[in-house]
C-alpha positions as CSV (number, residue, x, y, z in Angstrom):
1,X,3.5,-4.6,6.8
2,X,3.6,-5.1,3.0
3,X,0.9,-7.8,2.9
4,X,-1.3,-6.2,5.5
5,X,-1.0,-2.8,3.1
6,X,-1.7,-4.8,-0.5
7,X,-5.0,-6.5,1.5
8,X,-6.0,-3.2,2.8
9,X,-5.1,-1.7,-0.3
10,X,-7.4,-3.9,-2.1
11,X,-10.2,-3.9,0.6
12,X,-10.2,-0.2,-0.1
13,X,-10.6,-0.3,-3.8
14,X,-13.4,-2.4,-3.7
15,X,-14.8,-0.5,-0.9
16,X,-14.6,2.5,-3.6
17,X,-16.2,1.7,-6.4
18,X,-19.7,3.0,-6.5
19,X,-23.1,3.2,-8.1
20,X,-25.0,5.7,-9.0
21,X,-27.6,7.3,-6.7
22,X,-28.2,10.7,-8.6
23,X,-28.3,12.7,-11.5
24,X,-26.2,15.0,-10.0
25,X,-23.6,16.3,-13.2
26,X,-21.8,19.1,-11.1
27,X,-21.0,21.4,-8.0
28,X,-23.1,24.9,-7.9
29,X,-21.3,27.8,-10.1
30,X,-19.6,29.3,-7.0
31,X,-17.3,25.8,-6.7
32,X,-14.3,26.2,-8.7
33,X,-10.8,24.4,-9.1
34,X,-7.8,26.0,-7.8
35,X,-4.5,25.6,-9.8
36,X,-2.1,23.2,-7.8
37,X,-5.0,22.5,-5.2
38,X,-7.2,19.9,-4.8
39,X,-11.0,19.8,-3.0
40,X,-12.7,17.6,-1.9
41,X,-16.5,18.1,-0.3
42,X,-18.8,15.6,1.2
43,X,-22.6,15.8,1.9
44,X,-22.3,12.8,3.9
45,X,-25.5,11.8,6.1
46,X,-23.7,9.0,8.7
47,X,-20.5,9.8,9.3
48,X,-20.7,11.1,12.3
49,X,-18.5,14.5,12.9
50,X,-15.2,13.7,11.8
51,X,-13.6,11.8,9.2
52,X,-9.9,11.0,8.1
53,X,-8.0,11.3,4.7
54,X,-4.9,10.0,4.0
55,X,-2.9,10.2,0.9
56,X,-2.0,6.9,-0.4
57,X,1.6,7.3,-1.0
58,X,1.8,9.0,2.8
59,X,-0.3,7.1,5.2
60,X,1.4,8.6,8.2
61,X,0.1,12.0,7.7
62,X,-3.6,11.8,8.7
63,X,-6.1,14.6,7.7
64,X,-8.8,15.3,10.0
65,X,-12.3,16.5,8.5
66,X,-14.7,17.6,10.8
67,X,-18.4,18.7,9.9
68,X,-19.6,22.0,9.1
69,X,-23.5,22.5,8.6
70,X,-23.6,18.7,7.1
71,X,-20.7,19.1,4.6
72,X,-17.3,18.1,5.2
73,X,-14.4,19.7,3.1
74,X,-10.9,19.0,2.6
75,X,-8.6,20.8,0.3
76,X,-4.8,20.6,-0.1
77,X,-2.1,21.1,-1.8
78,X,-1.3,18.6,-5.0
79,X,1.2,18.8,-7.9
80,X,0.6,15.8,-9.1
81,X,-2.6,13.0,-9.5
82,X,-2.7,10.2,-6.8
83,X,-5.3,8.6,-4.3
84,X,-6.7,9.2,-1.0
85,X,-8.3,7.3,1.8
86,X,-11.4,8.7,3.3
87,X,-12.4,6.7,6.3
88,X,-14.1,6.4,9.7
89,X,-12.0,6.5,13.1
90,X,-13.9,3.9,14.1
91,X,-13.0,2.1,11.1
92,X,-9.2,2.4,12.5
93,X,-10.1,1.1,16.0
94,X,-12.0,-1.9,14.8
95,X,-15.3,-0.7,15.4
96,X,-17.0,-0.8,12.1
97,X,-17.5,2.1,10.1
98,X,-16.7,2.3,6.5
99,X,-14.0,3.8,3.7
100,X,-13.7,4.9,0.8
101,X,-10.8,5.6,-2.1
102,X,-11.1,8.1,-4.8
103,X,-8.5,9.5,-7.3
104,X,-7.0,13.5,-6.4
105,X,-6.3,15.7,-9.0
106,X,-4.7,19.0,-8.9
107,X,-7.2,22.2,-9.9
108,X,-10.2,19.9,-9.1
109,X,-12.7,20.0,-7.2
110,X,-14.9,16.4,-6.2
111,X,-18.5,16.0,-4.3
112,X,-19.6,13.2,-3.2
113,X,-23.1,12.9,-1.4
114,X,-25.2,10.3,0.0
115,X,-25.2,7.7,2.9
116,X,-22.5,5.7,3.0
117,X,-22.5,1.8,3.7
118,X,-20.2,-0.6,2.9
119,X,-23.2,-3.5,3.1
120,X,-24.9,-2.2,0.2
121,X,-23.9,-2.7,-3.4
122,X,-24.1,0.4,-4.1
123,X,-22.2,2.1,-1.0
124,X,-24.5,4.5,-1.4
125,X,-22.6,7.5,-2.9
126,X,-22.8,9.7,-5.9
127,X,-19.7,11.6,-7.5
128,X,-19.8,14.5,-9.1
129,X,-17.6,18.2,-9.6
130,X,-15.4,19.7,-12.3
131,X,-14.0,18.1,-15.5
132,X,-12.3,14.8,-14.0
133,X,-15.6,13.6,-12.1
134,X,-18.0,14.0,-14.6
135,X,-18.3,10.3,-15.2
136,X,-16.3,9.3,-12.4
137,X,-19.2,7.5,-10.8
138,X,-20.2,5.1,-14.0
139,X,-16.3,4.3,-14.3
140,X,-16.0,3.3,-10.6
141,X,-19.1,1.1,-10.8
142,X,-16.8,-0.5,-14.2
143,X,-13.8,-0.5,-12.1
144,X,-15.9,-2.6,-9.2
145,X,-17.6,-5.2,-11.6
146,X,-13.3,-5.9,-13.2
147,X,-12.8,-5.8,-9.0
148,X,-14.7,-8.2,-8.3
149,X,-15.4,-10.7,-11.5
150,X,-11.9,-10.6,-12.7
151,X,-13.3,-9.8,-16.4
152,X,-12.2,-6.7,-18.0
153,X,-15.5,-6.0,-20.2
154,X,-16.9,-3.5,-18.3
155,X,-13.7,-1.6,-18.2
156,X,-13.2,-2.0,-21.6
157,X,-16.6,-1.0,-22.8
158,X,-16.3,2.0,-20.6
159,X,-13.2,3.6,-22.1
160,X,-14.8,2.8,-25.7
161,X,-17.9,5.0,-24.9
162,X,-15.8,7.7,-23.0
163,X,-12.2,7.5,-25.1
164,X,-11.7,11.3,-24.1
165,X,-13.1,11.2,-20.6
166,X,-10.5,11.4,-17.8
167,X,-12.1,9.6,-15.5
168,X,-11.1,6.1,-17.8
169,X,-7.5,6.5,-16.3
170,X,-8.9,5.3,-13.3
171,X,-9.9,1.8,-14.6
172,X,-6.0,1.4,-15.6
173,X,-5.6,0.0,-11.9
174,X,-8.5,-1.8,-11.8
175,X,-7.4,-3.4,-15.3
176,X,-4.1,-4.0,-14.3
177,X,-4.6,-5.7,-11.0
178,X,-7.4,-8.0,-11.8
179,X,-7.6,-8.6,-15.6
180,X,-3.6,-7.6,-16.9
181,X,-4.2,-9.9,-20.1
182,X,-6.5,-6.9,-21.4
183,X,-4.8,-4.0,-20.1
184,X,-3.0,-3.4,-23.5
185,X,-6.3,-3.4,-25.0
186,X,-7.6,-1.1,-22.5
187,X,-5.0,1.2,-23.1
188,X,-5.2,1.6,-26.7
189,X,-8.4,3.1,-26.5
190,X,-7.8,6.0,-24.5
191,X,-7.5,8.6,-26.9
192,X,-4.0,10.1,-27.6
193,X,-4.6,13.1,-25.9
194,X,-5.7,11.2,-22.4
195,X,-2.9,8.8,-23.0
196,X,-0.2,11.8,-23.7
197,X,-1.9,14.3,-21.5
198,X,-1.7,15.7,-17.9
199,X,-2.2,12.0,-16.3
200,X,0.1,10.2,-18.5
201,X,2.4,10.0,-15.1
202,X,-0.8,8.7,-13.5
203,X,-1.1,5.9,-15.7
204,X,2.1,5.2,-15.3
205,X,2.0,4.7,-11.7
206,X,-1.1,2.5,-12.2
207,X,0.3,0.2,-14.3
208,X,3.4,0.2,-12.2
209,X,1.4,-0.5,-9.0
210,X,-0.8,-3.2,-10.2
211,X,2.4,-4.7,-11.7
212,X,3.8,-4.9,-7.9
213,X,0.2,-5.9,-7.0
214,X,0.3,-9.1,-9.1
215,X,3.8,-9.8,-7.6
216,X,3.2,-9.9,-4.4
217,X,-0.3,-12.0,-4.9
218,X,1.8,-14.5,-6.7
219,X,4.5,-14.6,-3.9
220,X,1.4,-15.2,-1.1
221,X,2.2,-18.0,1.0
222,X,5.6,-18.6,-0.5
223,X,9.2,-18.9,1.3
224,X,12.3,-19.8,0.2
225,X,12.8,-23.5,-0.1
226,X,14.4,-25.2,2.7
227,X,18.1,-26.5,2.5
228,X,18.0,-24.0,-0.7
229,X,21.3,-21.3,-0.5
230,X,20.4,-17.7,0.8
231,X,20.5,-15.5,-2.2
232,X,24.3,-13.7,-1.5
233,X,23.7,-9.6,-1.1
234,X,26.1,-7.1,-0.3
235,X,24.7,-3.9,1.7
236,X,26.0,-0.8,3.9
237,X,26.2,-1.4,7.8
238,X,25.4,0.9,10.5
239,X,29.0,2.7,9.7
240,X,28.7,3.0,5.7
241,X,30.9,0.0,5.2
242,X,29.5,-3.1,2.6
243,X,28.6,-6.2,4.5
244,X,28.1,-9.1,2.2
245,X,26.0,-11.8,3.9
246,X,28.4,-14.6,2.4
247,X,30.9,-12.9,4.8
248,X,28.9,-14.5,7.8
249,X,29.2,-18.4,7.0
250,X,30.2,-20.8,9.9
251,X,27.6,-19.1,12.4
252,X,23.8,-19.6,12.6
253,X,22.3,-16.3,10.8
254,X,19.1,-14.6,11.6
255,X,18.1,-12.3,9.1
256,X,15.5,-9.9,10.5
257,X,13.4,-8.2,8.2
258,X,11.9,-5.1,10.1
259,X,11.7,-1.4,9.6
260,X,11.9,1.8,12.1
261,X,8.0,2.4,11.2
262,X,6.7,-1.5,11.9
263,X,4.9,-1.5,15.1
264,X,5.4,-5.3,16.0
265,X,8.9,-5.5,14.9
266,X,9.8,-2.9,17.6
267,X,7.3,-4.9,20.1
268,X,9.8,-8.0,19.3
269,X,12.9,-6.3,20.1
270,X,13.4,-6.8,24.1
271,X,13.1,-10.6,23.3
272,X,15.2,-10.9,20.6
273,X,17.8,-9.1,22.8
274,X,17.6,-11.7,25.5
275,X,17.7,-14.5,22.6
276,X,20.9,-12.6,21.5
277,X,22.2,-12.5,24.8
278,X,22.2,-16.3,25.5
279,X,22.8,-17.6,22.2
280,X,25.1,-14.6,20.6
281,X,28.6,-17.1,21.2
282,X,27.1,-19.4,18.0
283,X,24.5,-17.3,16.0
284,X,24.5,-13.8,14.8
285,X,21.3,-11.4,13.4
286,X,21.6,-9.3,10.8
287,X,18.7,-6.7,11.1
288,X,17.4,-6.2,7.2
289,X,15.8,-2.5,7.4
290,X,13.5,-2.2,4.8
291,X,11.4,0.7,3.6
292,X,13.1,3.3,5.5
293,X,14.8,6.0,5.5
294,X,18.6,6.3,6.9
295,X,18.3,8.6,9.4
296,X,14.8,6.9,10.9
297,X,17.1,3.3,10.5
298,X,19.6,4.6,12.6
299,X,17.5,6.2,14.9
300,X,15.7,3.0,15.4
301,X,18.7,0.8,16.3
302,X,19.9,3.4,18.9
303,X,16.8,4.2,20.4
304,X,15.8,0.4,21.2
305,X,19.8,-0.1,21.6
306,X,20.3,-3.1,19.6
307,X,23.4,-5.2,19.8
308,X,23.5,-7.2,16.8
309,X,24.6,-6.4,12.9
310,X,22.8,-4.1,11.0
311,X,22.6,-3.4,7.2
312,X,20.5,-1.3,5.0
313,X,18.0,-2.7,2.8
314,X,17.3,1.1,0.0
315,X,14.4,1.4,-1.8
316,X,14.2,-0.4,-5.4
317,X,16.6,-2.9,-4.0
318,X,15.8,-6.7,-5.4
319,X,16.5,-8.0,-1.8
320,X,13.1,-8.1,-0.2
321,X,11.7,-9.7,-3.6
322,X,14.8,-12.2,-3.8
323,X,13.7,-13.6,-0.2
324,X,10.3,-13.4,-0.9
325,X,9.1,-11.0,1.9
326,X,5.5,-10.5,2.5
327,X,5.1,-9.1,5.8
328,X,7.0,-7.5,8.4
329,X,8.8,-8.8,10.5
330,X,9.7,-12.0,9.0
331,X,12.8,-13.8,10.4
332,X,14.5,-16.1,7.9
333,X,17.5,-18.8,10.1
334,X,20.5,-19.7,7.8
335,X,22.7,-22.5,8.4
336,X,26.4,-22.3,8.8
337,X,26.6,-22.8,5.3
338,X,23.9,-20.5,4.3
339,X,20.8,-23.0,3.6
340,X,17.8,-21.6,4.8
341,X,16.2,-23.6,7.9
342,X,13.0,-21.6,8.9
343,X,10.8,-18.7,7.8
344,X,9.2,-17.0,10.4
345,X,6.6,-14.4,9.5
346,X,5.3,-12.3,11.8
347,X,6.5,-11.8,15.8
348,X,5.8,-15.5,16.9
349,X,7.0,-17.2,20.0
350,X,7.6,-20.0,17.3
351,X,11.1,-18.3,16.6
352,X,12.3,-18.5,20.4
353,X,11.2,-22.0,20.6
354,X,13.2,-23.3,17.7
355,X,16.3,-21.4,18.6
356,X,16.5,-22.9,22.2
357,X,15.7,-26.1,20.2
358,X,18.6,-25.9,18.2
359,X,20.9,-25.2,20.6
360,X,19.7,-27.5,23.6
């Protein structure tokens, strides 16, 4: 669900931002950065025996640490600078625990030590390693106070003291998301050879990210105004063949919102098939896969063997953002003449009780 990820997203970051509890300035002599590897090792007192990574842009594929003599370590394979998830199972269950975020790069190695608790201000951690992390711990305790004060200053007088430290990229996000009226400032002051250099991409992608972030906070709690016309689209079907949602007036439309990898929109299904059944002679759905890939799409609809009309919804596409989608699934009810009657987010009986409402 896009909304659940941007809150978890966000819970993360300012989970991650630390203070410092050390002096600690690097790993012993024998630690060393592998080209087009990554490292990460954790002298973690509480975490019990395992813990979990997860790559920000994949978090399907779950890494599992578990403890060695007190340290956990994790390395991988990395081309290119992005973020990863270190958390608690329990975390995952519900059960408390805690999480943390910290920025990957490739031929690096980070350390972080301490007790970790998400209660304290200081979350009890200290970073250190090779070249990135040298001051990675003062700019994440800057990154917090932009988090959570929505003023820039810290950030700002960050970068001015470390111009040619690496570890200022990771205040573009912070920047970005919570203070974007400064972030041009912010940026000027990293030093040409930071701005230009091995993490331009990286700062790229942040800007990009908290861009999307301050989207979809300003499209919280919005819908599409009732008895306002459905934007028109035209997308692929099931068979390759464009389907343009105009195409469909004089029926009662659902357009479904879902994806192949949203848990409660596959829990919905089996209703929406009986719905379909008794109501299918004066409405039609249009399923609306979103963030997908074709194959998994396709897979999806035969698998749960649904009956209805199916398009496409490809990545980059201005649809979602046209209807306002914050969440998955959300169910949207056109009229005959293509006004929108109802926004439903979420799987709520709601839906079912104003279908047989409307056709009583």
């Amino acid at each position: 669900m896009n909304k659940a990820y941007m809150q978890m997203r966000k819970y993360f970051v300012l989970a991650a931002i630390l203070t410092i509890c050390g002096t600690a300035r690097g790993l012993a002599q024998d630690v060393r950065g592998e080209a087009g590897r990554w490292t990460f090792v954790g002298h973690l007192t509480n975490p019990g025996d395992t813990l979990w990574a997860f790559a920000t842009d994949n978090l399907k594929e779950q890494n599992v640490l578990v403890r060695d003599g007190g340290t956990f370590r994790f390395t991988t394979e990395l081309d290119e600078a992005k973020e990863y998830y270190f958390l608690t199972p329990s975390l995952i269950r519900g059960k408390g625990g805690y999480s943390f975020l910290v920025t990957a790069v490739p031929g690096e190695v980070l350390q972080a030590d301490g007790f970790c608790d998400k209660d304290k201000p200081a979350d009890g951690l200290t970073y250190s390693g090779t070249n990135f992390y040298q001051y990675y711990t003062e700019a994440t305790i800057a990154g917090k106070q932009v988090a959570d004060s929505g003023d820039a200053q810290a950030a700002i007088n960050f970068v001015k003291a470390q111009p040619n430290s690496e570890s200022s990229v990771t205040l573009v996000g912070a920047v970005g998301c919570y203070a974007p009226d400064r972030l041009e400032e912010l940026l000027d002051l990293l030093s040409s050879d930071i701005r230009s250099g091995r993490l331009s991409a990286y700062i790229d992608k942040q800007i990009a990210d908290a861009k999307a972030y301050r989207q979809q906070k300003e499209m919280e709690g919005k819908t599409l105004p009732l008895g306002s016309i459905a934007p028109d689209f035209t997308l692929n079907d099931l068979n390759g063949q464009p389907l343009t949602l105009s195409s469909l007036r004089g029926k009662i439309v659902v357009l479904d919102f879902w994806g192949s990898w949203c848990g409660w929109c596959i829990k919905g299904f089996p209703e929406m098939k009986k719905y379909y059944e008794k109501y299918k002679d004066r409405m039609e759905i249009l399923g609306m896969d979103c963030n997908d890939t074709d194959a998994k799409w396709k897979k999806a609809v035969a698998d749960n063997q649904l009956p209805w009309l199916h398009v496409f919804v490809p990545r980059g596409s201005k649809v979602p953002t046209d209807y306002l989608i914050q969440a998955f699934p959300t169910k949207i009810i056109l009229d005959t003449d293509g006004k929108v009657l109802m926004t439903i987010v979420g799987e709520d009986p709601k839906f079912y009780e104003i279908l047989d409402e409307m056709f009583k």
